[in-house]
mmCIF file as gemmi writes it, N, C-alpha and C atoms, coordinates in Angstrom:
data_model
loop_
_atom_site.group_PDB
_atom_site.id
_atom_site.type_symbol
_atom_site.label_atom_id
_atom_site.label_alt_id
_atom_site.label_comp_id
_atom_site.label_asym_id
_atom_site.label_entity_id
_atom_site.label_seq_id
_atom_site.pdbx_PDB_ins_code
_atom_site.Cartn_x
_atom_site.Cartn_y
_atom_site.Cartn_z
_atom_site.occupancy
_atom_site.B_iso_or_equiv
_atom_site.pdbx_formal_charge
_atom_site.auth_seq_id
_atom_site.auth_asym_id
_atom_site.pdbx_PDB_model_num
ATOM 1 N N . UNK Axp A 1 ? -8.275 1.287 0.204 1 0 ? 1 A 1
ATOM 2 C CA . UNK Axp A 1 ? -7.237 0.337 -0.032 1 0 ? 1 A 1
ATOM 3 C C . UNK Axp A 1 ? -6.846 -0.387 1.249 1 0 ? 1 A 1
ATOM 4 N N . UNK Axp A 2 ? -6.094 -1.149 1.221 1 0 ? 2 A 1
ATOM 5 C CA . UNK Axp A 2 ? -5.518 -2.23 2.161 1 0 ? 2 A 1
ATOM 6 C C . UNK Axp A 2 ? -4.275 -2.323 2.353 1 0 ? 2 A 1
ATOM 7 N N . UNK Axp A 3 ? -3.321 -2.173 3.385 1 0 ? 3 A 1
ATOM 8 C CA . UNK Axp A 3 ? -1.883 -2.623 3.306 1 0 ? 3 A 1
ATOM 9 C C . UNK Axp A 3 ? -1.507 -3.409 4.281 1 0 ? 3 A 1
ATOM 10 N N . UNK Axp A 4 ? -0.319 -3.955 3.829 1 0 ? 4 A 1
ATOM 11 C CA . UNK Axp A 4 ? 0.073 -5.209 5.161 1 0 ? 4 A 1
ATOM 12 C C . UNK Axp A 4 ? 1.378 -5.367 4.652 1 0 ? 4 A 1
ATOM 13 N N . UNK Axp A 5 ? 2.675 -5.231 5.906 1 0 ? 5 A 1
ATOM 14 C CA . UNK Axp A 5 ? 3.447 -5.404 5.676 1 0 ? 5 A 1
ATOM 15 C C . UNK Axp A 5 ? 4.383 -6.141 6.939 1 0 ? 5 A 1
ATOM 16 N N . UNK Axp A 6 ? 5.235 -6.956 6.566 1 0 ? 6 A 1
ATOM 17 C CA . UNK Axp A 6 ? 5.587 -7.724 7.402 1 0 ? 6 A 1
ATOM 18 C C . UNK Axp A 6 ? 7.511 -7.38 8.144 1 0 ? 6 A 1
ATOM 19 N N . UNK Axp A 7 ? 7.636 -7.616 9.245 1 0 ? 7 A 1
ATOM 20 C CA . UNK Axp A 7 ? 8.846 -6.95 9.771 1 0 ? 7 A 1
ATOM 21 C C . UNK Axp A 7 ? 10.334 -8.3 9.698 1 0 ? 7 A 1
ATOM 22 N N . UNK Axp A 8 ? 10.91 -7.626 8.765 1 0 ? 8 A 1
ATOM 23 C CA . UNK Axp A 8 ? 12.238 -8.616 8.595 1 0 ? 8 A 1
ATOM 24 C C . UNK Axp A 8 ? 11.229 -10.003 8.34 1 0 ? 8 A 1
ATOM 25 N N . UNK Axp A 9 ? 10.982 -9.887 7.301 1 0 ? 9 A 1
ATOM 26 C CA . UNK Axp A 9 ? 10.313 -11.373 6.988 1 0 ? 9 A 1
ATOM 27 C C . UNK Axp A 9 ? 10.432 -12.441 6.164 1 0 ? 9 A 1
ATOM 28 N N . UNK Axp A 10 ? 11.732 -11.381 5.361 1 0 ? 10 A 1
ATOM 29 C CA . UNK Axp A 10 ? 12.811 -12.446 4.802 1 0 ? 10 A 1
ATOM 30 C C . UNK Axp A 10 ? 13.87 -13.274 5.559 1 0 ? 10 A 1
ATOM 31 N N . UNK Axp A 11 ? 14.047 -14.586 5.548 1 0 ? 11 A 1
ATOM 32 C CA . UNK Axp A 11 ? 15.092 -15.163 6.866 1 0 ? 11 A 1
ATOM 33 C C . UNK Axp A 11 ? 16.672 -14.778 6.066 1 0 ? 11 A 1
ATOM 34 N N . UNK Axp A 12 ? 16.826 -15.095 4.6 1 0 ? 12 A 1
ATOM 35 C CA . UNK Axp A 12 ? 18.086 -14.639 4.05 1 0 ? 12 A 1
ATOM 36 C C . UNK Axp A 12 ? 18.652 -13.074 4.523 1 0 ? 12 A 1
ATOM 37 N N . UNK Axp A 13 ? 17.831 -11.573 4.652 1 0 ? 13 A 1
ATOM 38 C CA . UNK Axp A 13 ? 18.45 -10.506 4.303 1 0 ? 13 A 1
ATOM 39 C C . UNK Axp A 13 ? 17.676 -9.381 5.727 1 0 ? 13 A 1
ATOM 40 N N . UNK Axp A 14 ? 16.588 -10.139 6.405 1 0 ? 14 A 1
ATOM 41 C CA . UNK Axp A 14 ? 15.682 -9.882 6.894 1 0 ? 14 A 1
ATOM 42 C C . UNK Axp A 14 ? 15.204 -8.499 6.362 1 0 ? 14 A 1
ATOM 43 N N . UNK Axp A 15 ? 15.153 -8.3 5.249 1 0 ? 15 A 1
ATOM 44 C CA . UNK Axp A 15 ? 14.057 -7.109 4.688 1 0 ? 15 A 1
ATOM 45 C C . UNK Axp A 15 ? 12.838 -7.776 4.94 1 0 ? 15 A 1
ATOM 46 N N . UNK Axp A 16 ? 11.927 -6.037 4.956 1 0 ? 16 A 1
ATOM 47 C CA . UNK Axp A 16 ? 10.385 -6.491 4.925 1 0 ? 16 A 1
ATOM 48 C C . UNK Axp A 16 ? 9.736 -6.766 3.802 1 0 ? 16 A 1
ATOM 49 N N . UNK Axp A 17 ? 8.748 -7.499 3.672 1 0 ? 17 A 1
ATOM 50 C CA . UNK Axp A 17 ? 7.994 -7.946 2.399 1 0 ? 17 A 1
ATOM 51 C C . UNK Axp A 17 ? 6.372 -6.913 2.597 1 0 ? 17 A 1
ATOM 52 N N . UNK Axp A 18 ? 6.181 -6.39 1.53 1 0 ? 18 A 1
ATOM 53 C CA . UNK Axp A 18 ? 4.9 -5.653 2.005 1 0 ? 18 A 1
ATOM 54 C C . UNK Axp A 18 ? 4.011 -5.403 0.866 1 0 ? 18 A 1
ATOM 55 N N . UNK Axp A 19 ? 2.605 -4.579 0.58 1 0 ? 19 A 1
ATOM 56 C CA . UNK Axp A 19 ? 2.032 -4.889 -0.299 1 0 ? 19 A 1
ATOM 57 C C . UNK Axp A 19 ? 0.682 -3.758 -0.042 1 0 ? 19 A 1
ATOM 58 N N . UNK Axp A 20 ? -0.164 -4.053 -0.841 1 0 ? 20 A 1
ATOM 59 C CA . UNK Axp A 20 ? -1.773 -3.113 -1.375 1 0 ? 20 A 1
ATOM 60 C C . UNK Axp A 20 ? -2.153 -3.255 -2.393 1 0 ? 20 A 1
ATOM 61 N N . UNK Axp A 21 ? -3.414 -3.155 -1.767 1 0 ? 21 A 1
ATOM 62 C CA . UNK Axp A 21 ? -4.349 -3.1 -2.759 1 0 ? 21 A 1
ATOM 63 C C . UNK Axp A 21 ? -5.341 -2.676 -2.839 1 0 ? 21 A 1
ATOM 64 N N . UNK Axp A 22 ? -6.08 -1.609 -3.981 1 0 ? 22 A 1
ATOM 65 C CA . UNK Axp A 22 ? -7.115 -0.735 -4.227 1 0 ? 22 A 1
ATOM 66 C C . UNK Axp A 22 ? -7.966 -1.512 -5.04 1 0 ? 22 A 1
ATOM 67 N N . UNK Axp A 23 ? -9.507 -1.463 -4.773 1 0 ? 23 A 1
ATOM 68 C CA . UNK Axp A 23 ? -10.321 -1.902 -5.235 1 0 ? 23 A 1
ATOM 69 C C . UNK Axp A 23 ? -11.537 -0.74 -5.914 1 0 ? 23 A 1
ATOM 70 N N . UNK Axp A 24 ? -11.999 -1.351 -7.042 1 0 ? 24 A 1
ATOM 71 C CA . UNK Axp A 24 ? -13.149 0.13 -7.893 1 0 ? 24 A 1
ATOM 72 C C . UNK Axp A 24 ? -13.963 -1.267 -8.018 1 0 ? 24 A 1
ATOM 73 N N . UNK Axp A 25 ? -15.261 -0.793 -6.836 1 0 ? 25 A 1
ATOM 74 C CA . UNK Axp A 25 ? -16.333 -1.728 -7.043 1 0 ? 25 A 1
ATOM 75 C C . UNK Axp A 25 ? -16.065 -3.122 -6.577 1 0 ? 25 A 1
ATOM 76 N N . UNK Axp A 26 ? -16.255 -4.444 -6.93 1 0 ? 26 A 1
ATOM 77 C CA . UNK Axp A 26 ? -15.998 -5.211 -6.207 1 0 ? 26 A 1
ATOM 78 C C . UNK Axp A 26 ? -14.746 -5.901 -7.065 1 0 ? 26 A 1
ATOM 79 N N . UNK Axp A 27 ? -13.727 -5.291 -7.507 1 0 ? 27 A 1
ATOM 80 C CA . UNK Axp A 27 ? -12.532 -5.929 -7.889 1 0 ? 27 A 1
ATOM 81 C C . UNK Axp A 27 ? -11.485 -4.747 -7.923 1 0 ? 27 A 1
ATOM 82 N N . UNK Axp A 28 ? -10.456 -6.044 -7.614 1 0 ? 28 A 1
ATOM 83 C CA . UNK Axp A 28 ? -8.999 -4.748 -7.857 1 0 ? 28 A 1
ATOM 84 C C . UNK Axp A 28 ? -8.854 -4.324 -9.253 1 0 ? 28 A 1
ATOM 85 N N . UNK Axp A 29 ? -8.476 -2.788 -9.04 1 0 ? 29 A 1
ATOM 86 C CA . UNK Axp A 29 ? -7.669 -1.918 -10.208 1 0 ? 29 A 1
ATOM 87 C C . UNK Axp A 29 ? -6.247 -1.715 -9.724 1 0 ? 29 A 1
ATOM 88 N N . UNK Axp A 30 ? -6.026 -2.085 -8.798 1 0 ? 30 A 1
ATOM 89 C CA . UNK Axp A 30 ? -3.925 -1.785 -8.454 1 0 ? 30 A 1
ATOM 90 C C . UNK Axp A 30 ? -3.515 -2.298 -7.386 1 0 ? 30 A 1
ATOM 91 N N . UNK Axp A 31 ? -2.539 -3.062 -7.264 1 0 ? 31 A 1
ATOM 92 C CA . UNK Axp A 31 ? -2.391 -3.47 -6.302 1 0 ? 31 A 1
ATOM 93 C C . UNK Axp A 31 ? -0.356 -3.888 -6.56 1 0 ? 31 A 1
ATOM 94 N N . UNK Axp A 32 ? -0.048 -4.12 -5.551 1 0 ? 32 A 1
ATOM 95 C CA . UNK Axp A 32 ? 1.793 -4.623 -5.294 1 0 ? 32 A 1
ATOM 96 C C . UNK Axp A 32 ? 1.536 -5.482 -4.558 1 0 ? 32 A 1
ATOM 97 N N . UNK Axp A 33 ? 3.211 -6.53 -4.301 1 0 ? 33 A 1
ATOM 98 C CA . UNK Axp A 33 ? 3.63 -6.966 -3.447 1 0 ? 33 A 1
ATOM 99 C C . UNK Axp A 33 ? 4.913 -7.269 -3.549 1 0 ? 33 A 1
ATOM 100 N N . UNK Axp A 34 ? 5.985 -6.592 -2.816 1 0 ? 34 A 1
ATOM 101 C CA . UNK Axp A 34 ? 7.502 -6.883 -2.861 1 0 ? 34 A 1
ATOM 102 C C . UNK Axp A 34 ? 8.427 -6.761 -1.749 1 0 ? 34 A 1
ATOM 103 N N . UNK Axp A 35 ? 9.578 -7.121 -2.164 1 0 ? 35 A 1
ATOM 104 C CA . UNK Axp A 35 ? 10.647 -7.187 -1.165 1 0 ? 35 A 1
ATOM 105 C C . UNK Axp A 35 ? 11.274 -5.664 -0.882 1 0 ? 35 A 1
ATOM 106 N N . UNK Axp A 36 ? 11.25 -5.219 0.429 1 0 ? 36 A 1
ATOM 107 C CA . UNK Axp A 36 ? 11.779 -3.912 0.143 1 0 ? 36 A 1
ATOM 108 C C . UNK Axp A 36 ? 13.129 -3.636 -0.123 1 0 ? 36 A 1
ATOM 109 N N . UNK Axp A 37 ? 13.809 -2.405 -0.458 1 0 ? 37 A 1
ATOM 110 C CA . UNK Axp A 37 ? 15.042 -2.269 -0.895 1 0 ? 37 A 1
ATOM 111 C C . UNK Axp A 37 ? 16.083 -2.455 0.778 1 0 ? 37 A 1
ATOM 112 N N . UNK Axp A 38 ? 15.384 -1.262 1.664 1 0 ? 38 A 1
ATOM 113 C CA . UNK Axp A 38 ? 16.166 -1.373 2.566 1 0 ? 38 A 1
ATOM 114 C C . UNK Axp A 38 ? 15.12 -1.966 3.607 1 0 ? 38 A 1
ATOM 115 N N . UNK Axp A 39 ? 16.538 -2.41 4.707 1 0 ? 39 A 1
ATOM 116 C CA . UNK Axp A 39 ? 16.206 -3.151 6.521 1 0 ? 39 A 1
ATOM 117 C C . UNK Axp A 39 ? 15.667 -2.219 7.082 1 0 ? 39 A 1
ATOM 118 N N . UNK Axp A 40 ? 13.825 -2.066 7.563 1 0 ? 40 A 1
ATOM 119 C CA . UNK Axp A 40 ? 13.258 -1.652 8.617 1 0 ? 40 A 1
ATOM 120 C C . UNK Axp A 40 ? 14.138 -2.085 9.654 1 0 ? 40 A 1
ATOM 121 N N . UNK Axp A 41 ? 13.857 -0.479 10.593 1 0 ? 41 A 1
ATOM 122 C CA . UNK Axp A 41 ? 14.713 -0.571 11.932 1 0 ? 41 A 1
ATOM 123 C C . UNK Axp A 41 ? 13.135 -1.253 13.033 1 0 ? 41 A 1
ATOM 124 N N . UNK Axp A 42 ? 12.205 -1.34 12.437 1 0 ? 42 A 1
ATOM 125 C CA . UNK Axp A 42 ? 11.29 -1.826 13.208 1 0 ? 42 A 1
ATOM 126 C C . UNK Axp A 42 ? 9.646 -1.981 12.506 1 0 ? 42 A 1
ATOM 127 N N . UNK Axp A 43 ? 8.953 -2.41 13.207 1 0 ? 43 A 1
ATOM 128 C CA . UNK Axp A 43 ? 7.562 -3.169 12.793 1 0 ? 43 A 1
ATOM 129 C C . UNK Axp A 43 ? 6.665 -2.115 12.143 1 0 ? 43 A 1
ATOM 130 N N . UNK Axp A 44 ? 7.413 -0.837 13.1 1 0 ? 44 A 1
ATOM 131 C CA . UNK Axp A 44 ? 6.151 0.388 12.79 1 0 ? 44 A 1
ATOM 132 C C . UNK Axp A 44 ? 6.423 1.117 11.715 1 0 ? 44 A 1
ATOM 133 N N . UNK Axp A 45 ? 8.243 1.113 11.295 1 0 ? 45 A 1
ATOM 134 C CA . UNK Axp A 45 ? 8.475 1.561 9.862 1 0 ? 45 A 1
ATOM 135 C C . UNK Axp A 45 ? 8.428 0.82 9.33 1 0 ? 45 A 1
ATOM 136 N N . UNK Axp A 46 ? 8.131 -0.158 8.927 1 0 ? 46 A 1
ATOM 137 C CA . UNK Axp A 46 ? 7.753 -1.312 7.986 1 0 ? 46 A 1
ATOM 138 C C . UNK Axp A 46 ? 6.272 -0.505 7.326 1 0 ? 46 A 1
ATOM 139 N N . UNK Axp A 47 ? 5.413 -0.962 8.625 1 0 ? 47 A 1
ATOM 140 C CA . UNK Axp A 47 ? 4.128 -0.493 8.362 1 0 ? 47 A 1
ATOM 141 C C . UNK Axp A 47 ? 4.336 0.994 7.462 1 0 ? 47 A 1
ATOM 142 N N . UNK Axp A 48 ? 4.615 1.73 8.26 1 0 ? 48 A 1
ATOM 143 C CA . UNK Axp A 48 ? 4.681 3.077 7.757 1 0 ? 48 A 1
ATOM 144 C C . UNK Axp A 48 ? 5.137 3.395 6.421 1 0 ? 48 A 1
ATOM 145 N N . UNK Axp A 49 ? 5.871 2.838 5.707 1 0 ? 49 A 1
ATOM 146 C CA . UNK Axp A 49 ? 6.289 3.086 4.578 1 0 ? 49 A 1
ATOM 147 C C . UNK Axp A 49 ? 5.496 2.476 3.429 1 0 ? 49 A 1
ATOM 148 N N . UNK Axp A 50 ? 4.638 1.246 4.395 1 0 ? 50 A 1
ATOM 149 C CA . UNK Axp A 50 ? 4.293 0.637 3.033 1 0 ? 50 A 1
ATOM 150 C C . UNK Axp A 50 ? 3.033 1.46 3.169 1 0 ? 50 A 1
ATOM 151 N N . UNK Axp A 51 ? 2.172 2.15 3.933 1 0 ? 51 A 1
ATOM 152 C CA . UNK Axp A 51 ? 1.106 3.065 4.169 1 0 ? 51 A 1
ATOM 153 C C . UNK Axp A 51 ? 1.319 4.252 3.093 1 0 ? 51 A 1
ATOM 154 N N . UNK Axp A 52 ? 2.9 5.06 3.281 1 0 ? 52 A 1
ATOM 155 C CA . UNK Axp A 52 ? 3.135 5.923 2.656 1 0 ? 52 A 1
ATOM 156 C C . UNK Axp A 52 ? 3.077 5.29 1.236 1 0 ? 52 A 1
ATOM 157 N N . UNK Axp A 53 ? 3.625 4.238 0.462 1 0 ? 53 A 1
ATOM 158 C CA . UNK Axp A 53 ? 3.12 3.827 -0.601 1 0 ? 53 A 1
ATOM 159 C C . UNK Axp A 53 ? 2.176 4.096 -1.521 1 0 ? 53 A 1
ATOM 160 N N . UNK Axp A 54 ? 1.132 3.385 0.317 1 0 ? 54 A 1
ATOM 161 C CA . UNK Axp A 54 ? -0.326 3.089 -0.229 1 0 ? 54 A 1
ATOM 162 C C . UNK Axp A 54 ? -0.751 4.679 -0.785 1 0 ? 54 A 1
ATOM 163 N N . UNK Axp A 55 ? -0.713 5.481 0.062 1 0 ? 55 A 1
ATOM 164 C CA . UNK Axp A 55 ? -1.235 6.679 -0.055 1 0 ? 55 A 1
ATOM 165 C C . UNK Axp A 55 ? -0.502 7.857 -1.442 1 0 ? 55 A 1
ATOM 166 N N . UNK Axp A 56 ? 0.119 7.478 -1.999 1 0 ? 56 A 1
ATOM 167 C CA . UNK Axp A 56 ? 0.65 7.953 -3.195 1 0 ? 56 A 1
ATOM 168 C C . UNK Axp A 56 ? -0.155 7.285 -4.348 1 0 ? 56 A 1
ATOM 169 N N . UNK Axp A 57 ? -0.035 5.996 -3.96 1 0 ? 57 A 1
ATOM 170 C CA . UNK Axp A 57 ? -0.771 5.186 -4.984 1 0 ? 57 A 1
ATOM 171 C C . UNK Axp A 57 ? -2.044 5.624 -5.339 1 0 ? 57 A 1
ATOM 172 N N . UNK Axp A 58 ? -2.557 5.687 -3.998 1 0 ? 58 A 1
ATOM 173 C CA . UNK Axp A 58 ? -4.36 6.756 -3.984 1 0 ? 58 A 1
ATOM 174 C C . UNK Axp A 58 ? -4.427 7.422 -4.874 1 0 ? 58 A 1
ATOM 175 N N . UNK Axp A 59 ? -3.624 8.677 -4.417 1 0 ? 59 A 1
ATOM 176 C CA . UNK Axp A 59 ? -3.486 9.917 -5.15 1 0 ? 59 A 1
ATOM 177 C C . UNK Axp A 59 ? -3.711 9.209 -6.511 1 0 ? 59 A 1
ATOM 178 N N . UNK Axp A 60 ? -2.265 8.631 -7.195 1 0 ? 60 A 1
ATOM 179 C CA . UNK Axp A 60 ? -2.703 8.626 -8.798 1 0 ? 60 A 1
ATOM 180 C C . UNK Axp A 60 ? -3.796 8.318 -9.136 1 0 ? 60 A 1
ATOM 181 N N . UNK Axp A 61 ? -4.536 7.051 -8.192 1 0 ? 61 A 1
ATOM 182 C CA . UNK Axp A 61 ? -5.314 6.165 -8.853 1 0 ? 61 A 1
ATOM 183 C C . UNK Axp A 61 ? -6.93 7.419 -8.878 1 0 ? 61 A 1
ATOM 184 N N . UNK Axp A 62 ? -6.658 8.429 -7.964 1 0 ? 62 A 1
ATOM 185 C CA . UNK Axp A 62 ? -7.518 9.599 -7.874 1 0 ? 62 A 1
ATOM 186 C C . UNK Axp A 62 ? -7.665 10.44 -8.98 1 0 ? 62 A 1
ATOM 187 N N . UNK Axp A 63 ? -6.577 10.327 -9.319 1 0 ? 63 A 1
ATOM 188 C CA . UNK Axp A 63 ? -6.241 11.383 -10.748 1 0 ? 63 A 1
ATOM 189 C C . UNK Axp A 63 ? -6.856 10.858 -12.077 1 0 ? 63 A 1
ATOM 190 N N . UNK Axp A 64 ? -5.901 9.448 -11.905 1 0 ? 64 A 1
ATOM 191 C CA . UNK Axp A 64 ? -6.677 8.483 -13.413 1 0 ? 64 A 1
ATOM 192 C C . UNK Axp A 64 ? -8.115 8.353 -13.222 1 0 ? 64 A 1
ATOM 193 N N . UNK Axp A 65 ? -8.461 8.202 -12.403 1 0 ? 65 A 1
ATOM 194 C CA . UNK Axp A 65 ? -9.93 7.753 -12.348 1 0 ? 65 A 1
ATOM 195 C C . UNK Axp A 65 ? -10.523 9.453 -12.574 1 0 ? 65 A 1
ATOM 196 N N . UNK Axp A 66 ? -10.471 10.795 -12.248 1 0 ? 66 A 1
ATOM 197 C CA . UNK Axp A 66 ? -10.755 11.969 -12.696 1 0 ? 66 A 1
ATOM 198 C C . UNK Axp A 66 ? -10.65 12.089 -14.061 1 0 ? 66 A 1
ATOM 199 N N . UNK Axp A 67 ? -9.803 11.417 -14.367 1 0 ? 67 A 1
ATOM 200 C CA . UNK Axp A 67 ? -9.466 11.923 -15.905 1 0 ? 67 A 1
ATOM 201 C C . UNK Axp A 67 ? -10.591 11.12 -16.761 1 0 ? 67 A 1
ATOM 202 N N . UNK Axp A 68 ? -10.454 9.994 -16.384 1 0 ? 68 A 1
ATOM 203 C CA . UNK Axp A 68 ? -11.462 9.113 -17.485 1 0 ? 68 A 1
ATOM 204 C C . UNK Axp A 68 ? -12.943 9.489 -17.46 1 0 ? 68 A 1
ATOM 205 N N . UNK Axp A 69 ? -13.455 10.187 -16.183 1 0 ? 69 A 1
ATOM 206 C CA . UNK Axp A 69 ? -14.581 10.421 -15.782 1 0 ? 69 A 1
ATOM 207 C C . UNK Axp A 69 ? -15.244 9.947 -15.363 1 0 ? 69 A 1
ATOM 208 N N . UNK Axp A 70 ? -14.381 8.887 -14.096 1 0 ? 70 A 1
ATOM 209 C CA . UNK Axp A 70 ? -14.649 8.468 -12.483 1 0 ? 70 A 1
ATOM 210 C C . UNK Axp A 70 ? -14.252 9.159 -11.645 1 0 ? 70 A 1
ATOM 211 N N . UNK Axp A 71 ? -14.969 10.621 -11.409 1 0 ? 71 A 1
ATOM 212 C CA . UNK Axp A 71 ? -14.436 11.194 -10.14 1 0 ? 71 A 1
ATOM 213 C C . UNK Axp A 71 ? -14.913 10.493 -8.5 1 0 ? 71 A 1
ATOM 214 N N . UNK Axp A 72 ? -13.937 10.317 -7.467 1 0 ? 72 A 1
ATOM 215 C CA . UNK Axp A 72 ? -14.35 9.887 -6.712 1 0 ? 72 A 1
ATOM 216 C C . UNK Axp A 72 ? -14.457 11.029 -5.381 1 0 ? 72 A 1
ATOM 217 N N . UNK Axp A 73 ? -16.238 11.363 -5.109 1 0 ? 73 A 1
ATOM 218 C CA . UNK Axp A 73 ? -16.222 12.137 -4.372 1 0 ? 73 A 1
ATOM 219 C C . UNK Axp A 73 ? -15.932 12.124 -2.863 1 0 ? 73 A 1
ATOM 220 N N . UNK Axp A 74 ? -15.504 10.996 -2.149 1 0 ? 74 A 1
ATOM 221 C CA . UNK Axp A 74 ? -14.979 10.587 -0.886 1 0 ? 74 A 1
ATOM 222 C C . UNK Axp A 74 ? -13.647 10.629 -0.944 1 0 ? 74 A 1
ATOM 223 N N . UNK Axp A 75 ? -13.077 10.879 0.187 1 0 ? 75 A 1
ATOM 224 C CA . UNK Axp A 75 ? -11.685 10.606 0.176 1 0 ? 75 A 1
ATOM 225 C C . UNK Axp A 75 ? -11.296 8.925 0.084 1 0 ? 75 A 1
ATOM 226 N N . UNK Axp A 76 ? -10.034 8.455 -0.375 1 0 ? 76 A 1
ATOM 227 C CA . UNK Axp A 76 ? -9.834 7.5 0.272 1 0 ? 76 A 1
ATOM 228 C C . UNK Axp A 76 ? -9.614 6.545 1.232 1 0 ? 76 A 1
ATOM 229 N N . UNK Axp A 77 ? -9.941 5.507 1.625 1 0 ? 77 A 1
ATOM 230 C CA . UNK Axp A 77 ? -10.118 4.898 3.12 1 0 ? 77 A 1
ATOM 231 C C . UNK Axp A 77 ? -8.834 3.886 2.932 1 0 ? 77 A 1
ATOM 232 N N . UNK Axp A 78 ? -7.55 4.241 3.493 1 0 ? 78 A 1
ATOM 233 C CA . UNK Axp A 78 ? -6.63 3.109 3.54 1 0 ? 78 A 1
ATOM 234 C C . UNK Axp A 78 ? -6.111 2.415 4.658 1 0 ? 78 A 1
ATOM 235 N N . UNK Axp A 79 ? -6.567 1.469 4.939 1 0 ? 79 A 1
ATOM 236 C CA . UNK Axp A 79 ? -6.647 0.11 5.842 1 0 ? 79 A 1
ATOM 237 C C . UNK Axp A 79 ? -5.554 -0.24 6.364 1 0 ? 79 A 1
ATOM 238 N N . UNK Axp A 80 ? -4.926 -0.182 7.407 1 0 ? 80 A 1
ATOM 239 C CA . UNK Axp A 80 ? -3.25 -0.767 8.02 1 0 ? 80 A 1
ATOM 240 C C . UNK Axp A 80 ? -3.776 -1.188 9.01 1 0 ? 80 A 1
ATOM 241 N N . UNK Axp A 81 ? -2.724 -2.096 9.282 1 0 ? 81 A 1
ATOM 242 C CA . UNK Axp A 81 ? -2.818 -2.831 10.686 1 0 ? 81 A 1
ATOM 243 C C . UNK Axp A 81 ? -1.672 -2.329 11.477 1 0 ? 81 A 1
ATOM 244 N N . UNK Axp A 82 ? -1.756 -2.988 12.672 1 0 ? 82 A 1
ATOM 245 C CA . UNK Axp A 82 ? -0.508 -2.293 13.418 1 0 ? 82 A 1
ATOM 246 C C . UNK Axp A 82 ? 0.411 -3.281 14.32 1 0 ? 82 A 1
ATOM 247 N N . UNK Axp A 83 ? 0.326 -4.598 13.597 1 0 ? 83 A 1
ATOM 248 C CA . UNK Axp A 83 ? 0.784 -5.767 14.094 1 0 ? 83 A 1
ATOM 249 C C . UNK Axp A 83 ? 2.742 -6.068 13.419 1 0 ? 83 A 1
């Protein structure tokens, strides 16, 4: 998966805006993008939370895909930047 999230990037409330997305094969199966509830105290909890997101999201999308009988034998690879 992929995440990117941006620091106070609203000019009204300066919350962060942030987002992901998981891909099965060459298209997305899940993905977000929203305004967060609360004001990052900085760039790296911005990032960090929307990572922690990402990585929950994994998990399920690990589970559903087990269940239907897409097990995926790699772990997941989730992508952040650190800008």
């Amino acid at each position: 998966g992929y995440t990117d999230s941006d620091y106070a990037g609203s000019v009204d409330d300066r919350k962060s805006i942030s987002g992901y997305v998981f891909h099965l094969g060459s298209g997305p199966i899940s993905w977000i993008s929203k305004k967060k509830v609360v004001v990052a105290l900085s760039s790296t909890e911005a990032e960090y939370r929307t990572a922690r997101g990402a990585v929950c999201e994994a998990i399920w999308l690990r589970r559903i895909l087990a269940d239907i009988g897409i097990p995926e034998e790699k772990p997941p690879i989730i992508h952040c930047d650190n800008q």
